[in-house]
N, C-alpha and C positions, 0 to 999 in steps of 0.2 A: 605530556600533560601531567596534572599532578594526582595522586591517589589522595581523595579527599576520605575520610570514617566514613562509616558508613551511616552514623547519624547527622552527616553534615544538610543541611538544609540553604542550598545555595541555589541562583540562577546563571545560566551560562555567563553573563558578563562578568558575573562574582568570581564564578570559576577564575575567568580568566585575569580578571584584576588577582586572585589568590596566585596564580602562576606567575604572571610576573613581579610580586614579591618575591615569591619563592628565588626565583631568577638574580634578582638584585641583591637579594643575602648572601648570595651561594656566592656570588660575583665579589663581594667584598669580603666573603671569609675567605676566599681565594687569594686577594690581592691581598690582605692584612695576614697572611699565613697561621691562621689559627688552628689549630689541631682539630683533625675530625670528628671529637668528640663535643667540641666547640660547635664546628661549622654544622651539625646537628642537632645539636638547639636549636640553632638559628632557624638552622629549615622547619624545624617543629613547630616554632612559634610560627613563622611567616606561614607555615599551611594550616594552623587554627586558627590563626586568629577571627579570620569572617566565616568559620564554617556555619554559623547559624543566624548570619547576617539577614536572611531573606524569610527566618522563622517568625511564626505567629508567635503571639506572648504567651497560650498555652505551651509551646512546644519550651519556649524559653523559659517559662516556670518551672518544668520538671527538675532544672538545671541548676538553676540559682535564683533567690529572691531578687524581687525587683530594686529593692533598695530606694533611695533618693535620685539616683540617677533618672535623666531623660530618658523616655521611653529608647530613642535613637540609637543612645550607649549599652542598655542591656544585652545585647547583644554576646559582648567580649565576658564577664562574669557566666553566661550561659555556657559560652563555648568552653572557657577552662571552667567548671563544672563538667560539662558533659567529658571534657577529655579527660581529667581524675577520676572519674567513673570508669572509663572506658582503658585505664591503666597507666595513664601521665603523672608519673610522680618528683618530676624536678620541678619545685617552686620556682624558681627562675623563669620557665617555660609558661606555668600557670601564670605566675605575674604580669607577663610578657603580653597572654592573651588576653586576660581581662583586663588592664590596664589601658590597653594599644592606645585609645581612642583619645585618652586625656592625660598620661601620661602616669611616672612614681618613682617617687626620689629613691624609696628603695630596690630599683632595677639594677640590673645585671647587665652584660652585653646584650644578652636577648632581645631584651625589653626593650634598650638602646637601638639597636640595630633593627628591630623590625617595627619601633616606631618610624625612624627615618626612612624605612623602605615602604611604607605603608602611604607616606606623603610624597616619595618623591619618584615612584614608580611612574614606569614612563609612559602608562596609561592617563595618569592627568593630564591635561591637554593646558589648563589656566599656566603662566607665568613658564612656558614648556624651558626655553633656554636657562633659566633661571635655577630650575629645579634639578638638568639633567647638568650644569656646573656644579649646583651642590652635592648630585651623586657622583660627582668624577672628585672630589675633595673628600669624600665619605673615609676612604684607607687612610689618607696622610694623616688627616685631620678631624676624627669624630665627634672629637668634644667641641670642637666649637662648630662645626655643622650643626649635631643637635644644639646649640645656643641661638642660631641661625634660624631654626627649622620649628622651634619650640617658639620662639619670638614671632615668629609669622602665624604658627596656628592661633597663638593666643590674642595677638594680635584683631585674626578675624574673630573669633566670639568676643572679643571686647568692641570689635565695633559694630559688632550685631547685638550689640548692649544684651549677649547673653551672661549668665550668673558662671562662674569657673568656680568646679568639683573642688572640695578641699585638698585632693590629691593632687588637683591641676597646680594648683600655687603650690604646695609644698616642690612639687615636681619640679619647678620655675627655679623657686628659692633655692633646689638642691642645685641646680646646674648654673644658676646665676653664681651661686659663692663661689664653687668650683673655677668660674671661669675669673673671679675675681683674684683669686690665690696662685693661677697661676702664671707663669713669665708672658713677658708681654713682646 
């Protein structure tokens, strides 16, 4: 299982949705041969990112302003708050956590990587064939998974006629050119 902080504030399904991120990062910094210093990001990001998913908004206050975001997303700004307190100093990792939930153009693998495992972890049950295809194309092919994977999340808040974070479009537009510039 995974060693959550000790200010993580999580319920056992969280837990267990947090381990099998953990699981499917490790799995692709494997397959993609990244170096251990790499594939430890990765793991950092996938085990903060919901450590304070299941926190009241006092708890999430101490951490980080609420900002404009949905009550539903503060969450991810709380956690990498609380983990730069608690001695996380690679922005990468912080970006990773506070971002996860709606995306950022200025990510890293981190970011990359444990937004796609954060959606495609094989705890979701909706669309299941669909989603464990697009984790088996995750090492060949990243960039255009997340193009894949970013198009279907935004996808659903656009036809939940919800409003998309400035970050979320910028996040789009970054990976949208990207995939526009390169060979076909």
């Amino acid at each position: 299982m995974v060693e959550l902080p000790s200010w993580a504030v999580v319920a056992p399904k969280r837990v267990e949705h947090i381990a099998r991120v953990v699981v499917l990062v490790e799995q692709w910094a494997i397959a993609r041969g990244v170096s251990a210093a790499e594939a430890d990001r990765w793991r950092r990001a996938a085990l903060l990112h919901d450590a304070l998913r299941d926190a009241e908004p006092d708890v999430l206050a101490r951490y980080a302003p609420r900002g404009t975001w949905p009550a539903r997303l503060w969450h991810g700004p709380a956690a990498a708050g609380a983990a730069r307190a608690d001695g996380e100093r690679d922005q990468g990792v912080l970006d990773a956590v506070t971002y996860h939930s709606i995306g950022c153009a200025k990510w890293d693998d981190a970011g990359r990587m444990l937004y796609l495992a954060d959606w495609l972890e094989p705890g979701r049950t909706h669309e299941r064939a669909l989603l464990d295809a697009l984790a088996e194309r995750v090492p060949q092919d990243p960039a255009g998974v997340l193009r894949e994977v970013a198009a279907r999340r935004l996808g659903w808040i656009i036809h939940r006629h919800r409003p998309l974070a400035r970050e979320t479009w910028e996040f789009w537009n970054s990976i949208a050119a990207a995939g526009l510039s390169s060979p076909s």
